[in-house]
C-alpha positions, 0 to 999 in steps of 0.5 A: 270553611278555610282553617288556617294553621302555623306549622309550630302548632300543628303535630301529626300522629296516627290511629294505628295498631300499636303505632305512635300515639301522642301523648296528651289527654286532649288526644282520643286515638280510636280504631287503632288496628296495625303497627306502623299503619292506619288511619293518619290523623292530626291534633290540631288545637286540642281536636283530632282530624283525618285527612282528605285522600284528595291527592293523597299518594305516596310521596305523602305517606312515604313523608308520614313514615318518615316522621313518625320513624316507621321506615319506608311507606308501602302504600298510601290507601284511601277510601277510609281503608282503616275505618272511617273517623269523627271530627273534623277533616283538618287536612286535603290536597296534600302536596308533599313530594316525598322529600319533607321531613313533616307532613306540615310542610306540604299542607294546602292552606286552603282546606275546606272541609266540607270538600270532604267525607270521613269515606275518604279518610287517608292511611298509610302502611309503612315497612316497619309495621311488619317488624319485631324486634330479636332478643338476644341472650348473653352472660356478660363478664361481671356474672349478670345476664343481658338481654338486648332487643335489637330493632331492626328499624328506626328509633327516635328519641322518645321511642322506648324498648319494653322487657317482659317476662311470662308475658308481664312488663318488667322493665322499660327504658331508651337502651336496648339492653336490659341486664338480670342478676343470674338468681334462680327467681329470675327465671322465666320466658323473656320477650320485648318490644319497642314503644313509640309515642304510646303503642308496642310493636309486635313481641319478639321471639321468646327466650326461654332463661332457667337459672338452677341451683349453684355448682360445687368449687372445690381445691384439689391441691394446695396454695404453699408458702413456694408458691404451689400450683392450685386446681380448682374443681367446678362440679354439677350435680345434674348434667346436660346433653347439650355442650355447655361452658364452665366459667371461673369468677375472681374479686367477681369477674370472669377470669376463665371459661371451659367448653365441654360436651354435652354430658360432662358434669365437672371440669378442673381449672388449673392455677400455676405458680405463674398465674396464681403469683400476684392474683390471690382472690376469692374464686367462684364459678358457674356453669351455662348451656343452651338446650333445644329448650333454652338457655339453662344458667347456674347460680353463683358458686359458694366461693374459695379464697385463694391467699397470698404465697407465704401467707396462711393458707384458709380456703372456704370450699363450697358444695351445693348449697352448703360450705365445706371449709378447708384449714390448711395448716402449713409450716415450710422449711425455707432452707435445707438441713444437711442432718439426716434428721432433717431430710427425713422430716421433710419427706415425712412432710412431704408424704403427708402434704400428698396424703392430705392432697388425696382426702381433700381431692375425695372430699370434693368429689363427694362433695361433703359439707362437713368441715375437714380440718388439715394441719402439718407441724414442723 
């Protein structure tokens, strides 16, 4: 029996190991086995059909790899190499010369199925059905984690990337970069995959992502109505033998970044009257490193808030998971007294500033939560 078919009407897919399906409830995939190579089937008029491997080589099945974007075509096996299908044989005597960009376009109108056996079913094997994607893992400026599964192949379209964590399908869209909030929950082992037309690629390498408990921020020295320098303390309460990165937030961008050896648990931040003029903000940080085991990210500090010059000093100092709140009372002499009096007042200012400096700097390292309240008169 001759079928005629209008090329507009006719969509090719394939039965494949986690290759493109269409997606239609008219269409019954079987036998599917490989990504990016199987069987070659056709929907045609609510049926599925194979195709003859009567001149079936691979100028035919480099066109169907084309199609469906699964790369270059390996080869082009007959015989009903992936299992024999049912239904009708819709297609044979293929004339494609590698070149088209759709199987329909080199159909031989004169098909007569009874030409044919479901033995001599086609197939294909493309290049792309060996791929997996690689997952990367990145902290980006705003403090979220992204993971971008890279493709190495082709994507059309409608082809998709899936995100799964501890084996589970968490997220699923057309860009290759999905983003996470850096929270202890979070943390699991990540892989991904890419999604044609209805079947998954094979997972990537995983990526094993531990969000711990947040470091301690504290002020080791004081914001002044001239402007004095500010150091800001990021300590761990743990450390890792793996070099790693302390990374300061500001109105919450990240504002700098320090690279330690593996071992260190703290490092110091220093604002100078020049970087803090003008930049006044609340200040945060967390620390990153990737061990042999995988990546390991802290939360979010507690934050400090650094004033403007002139202006009452009040600066929240987080530790662990409580807040250690520094007031600091500060009253400066705008211009010099010329009695003694005067001068000695200063000094005695002076030392207590330095004092005040000292217990709050051993505050710190101790990391304290109890509120310690600071303040200098006149």
């Amino acid at each position: 029996m001759l079928i005629s078919m209008k090329m507009t009407s006719l969509l090719i897919f394939w039965t494949l190991v986690l290759l493109p399906v269409i997606d239609s409830s008219d269409v019954i995939m079987v036998n599917v086995t490989m990504f990016c190579s199987g069987r070659v089937e056709v929907y045609y008029g609510g049926d599925v059909g194979t195709v003859c491997d009567d001149d079936w080589d691979m100028s035919d099945a480099q066109v169907v790899c084309r199609e469906l974007g699964c790369g270059d075509a390996l080869s082009a096996p007959g015989n009903a190499a992936f299992g024999r299908g049912t239904g009708p044989i819709w297609l044979s005597n293929s004339t494609c010369t590698g070149s088209e960009s759709s199987l329909m376009q080199c159909v031989n109108p004169r098909l007569q199925t009874d030409q044919c056996n479901h033995g001599e079913d086609a197939g294909v094997v493309c290049s792309d059905s060996s791929m997996k994607p690689n997952l990367t893992v990145n902290l980006v400026k705003s403090g979220e984690l992204s993971l971008q599964c890279q493709w190495p192949g082709e994507m059309l379209s409608k082809d998709s990337y899936v995100l799964y964590k501890n084996k589970t399908r968490v997220d699923r869209g057309p860009k290759d970069t999905f983003y996470i909030k850096t929270e202890t929950s979070n943390s699991g082992n990540y892989t991904c995959s890419v999604r044609k037309k209805g079947r998954s690629s094979n997972t990537s390498d995983s990526q094993q992502v531990t969000i711990i408990a947040p470091p301690t921020l504290c002020v080791n020295s004081f914001v002044s109505g001239r402007g004095a320098d500010v150091t800001l303390q990021c300590s761990l309460s743990s450390s890792y033998q793996s070099p790693g990165s302390f990374i300061l937030y500001r109105d919450p961008e990240a504002v700098l970044e320090q690279v330690v050896p593996g071992g260190d648990q703290s490092c110091t931040f220093n604002l100078t009257r020049t970087t803090t003029h003008g930049q006044q903000g609340e200040y945060s940080c967390r620390y990153c490193t990737q061990s042999p085991t995988g990546w390991v990210f802290t939360e979010l500090s507690a934050p400090v808030n650094i004033p403007a010059h002139g202006k009452l000093a009040i600066i929240g100092i987080g530790a662990g998971g409580g807040v250690l709140l520094v007031a600091i009372i500060a009253v400066l002499i705008a211009y010099k007294r010329k009695t003694r009096d005067a001068d000695r007042t200063l000094k005695r200012l002076q030392l207590q500033m330095d004092n005040l400096e000292s217990r709050v700097a051993l505050e710190c390292k101790e990391g304290k939560k109890e509120p310690l309240f600071l303040n200098l008169f006149k």
